[in-house]
N, C-alpha and C positions, 0 to 999 in steps of 0.2 A: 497599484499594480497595473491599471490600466493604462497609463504613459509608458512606462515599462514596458509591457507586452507590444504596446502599439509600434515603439518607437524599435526593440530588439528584432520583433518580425519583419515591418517596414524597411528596416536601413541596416540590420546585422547587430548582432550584439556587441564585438568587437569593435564597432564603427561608432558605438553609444555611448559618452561618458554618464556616470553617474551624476556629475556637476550637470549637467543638460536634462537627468531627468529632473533632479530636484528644482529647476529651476522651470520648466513646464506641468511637474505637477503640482495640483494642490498640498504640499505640504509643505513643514520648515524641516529644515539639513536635520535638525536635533531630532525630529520624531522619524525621517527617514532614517538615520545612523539607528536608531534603539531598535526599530524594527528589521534594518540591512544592515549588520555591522561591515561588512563587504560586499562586493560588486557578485561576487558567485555565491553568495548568499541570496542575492536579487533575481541573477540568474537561474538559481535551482527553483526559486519560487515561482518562475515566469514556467519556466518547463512544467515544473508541478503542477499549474494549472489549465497548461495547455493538455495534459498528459490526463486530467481528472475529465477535461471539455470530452478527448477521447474516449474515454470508458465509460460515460455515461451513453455517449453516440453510441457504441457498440454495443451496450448491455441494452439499451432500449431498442435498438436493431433485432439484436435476436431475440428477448424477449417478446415482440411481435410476430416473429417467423414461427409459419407453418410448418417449418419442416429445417431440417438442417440445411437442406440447397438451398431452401428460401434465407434461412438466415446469414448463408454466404451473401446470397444475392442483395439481401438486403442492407448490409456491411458497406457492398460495393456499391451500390446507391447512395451511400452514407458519406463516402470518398468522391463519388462521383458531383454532389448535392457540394461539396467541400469546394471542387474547382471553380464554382461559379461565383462563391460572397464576393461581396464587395470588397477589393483590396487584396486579394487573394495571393500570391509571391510564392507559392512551394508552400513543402513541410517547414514546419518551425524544426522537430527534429533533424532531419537531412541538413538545414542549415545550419543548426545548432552543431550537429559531429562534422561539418565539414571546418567548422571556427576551430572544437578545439577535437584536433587529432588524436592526444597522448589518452590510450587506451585506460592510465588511470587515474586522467581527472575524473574529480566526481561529475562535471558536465555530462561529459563521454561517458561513465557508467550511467547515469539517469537515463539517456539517450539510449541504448543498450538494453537497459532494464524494462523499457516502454516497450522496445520491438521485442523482446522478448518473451513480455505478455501478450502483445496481439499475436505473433505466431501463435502461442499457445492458444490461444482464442480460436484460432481458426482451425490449427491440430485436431482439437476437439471436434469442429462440427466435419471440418472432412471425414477424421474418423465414423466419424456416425451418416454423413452421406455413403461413403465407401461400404459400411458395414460389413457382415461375413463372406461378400461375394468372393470366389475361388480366383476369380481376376483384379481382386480388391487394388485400388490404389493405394500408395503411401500416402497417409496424410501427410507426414512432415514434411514431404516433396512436394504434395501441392500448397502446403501453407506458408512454402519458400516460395514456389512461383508466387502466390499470392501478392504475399508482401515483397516481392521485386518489380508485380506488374504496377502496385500501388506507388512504391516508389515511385516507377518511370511517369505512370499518369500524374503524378505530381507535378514531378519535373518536365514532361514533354506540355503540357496544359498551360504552363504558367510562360515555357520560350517559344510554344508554338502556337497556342493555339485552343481553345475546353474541346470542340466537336472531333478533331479527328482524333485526340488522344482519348477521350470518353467514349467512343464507338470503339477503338481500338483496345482500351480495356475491356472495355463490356463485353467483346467477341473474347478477347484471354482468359476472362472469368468461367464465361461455358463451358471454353476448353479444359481447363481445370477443372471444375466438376463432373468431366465426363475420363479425366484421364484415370485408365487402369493401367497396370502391368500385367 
C-alpha cells in the first residue's frame, strides 16, 4: 500500500498504472492480483487508509480539547500541522473527486462519505460551542464554512504558499466560532 499511496498522492491516480505499482513495490503481480483484484479495488484501499489516518487525527484532536472551541481549534491545528509534512500536494480527497467526477462511482461515494463524517464531526462540536444561546449559530453553517476554509487551505498552501494560507485560515476559524445569527 505504501507505493500505492505514495505514487496516487504524488503523481494522481489516473496518472498511475498498476503495471508501475507492481513493478516498484515489493511484491509479485500474483500476490498483488489476490489482494487488488482491480485498480479501484487499490484505489478504495489507498482512500480507506488515507480516510482511517484522518479519524484517528481528529478523534485524538478532540479527545484532548478542553472544550468544544478548543476541539475546533485543535482540528484546525491538525490541518494546519497537515500543510507543512514533507511532500505535501493537497487533499488526497479533493484530488481524488476531482479524478473521478461521476457522483456514483464508488471512488466519488468514499470521498463523499469522508466529508460527510468530518462535517458531522464538527456539527457536533459547533453545536455544543453555540449551545442554548438566543443568538445561537447554525452549526451546520459553520461546519460548511469549516470544511470549505479547510478545503481552500489545502488547496491555497500547496499553489501558494503554508504561511499566508495558514494565517488566513486560522483568522476563518475564529470567525466561525464566533459566528451567531
Amino acid at each position: 500500500m505504501s507505493t500505492a499511496t505514495r505514487l496516487f498522492y504524488g503523481e494522481g491516480i489516473r496518472a498511475v498504472g498498476v503495471e508501475r505499482i507492481i513493478v516498484e513495490a515489493p511484491v509479485t503481480r500474483a500476490t498483488f492480483y489476490r489482494h487488488f483484484p482491480s485498480k479501484e479495488d487499490l484505489v478504495l484501499a489507498y482512500l480507506r487508509g488515507v480516510d482511517a489516518q484522518t479519524v484517528d487525527t481528529v478523534q485524538a484532536a478532540v479527545a484532548g480539547a478542553r472544550s468544544p472551541a478548543d476541539g475546533v481549534r485543535r482540528i484546525a491545528t491538525a490541518v494546519e500541522d497537515d500543510l507543512t509534512r514533507p511532500g505535501f500536494r493537497g487533499c488526497a480527497f479533493l484530488k481524488a473527486a476531482a479524478e473521478y467526477p461521476d457522483p456514483q462511482d464508488p471512488v466519488r461515494r468514499l470521498v463523499l462519505a469522508h466529508r460527510d463524517w468530518y462535517r458531522g464531526v464538527l456539527t457536533g462540536l459547533f453545536s455544543d460551542v453555540f449551545g442554548d444561546s438566543p443568538r445561537r449559530g447554525r452549526p451546520e453553517d459553520a461546519a460548511q464554512h469549516f470544511v470549505m476554509m479547510r478545503d481552500g487551505v489545502m488547496t491555497g498552501a500547496h499553489l501558494d504558499g503554508v504561511e499566508n494560507a495558514r494565517a488566513a485560515f486560522r483568522r476563518g476559524v475564529e470567525g466561525v466560532l464566533t459566528m451567531l445569527h
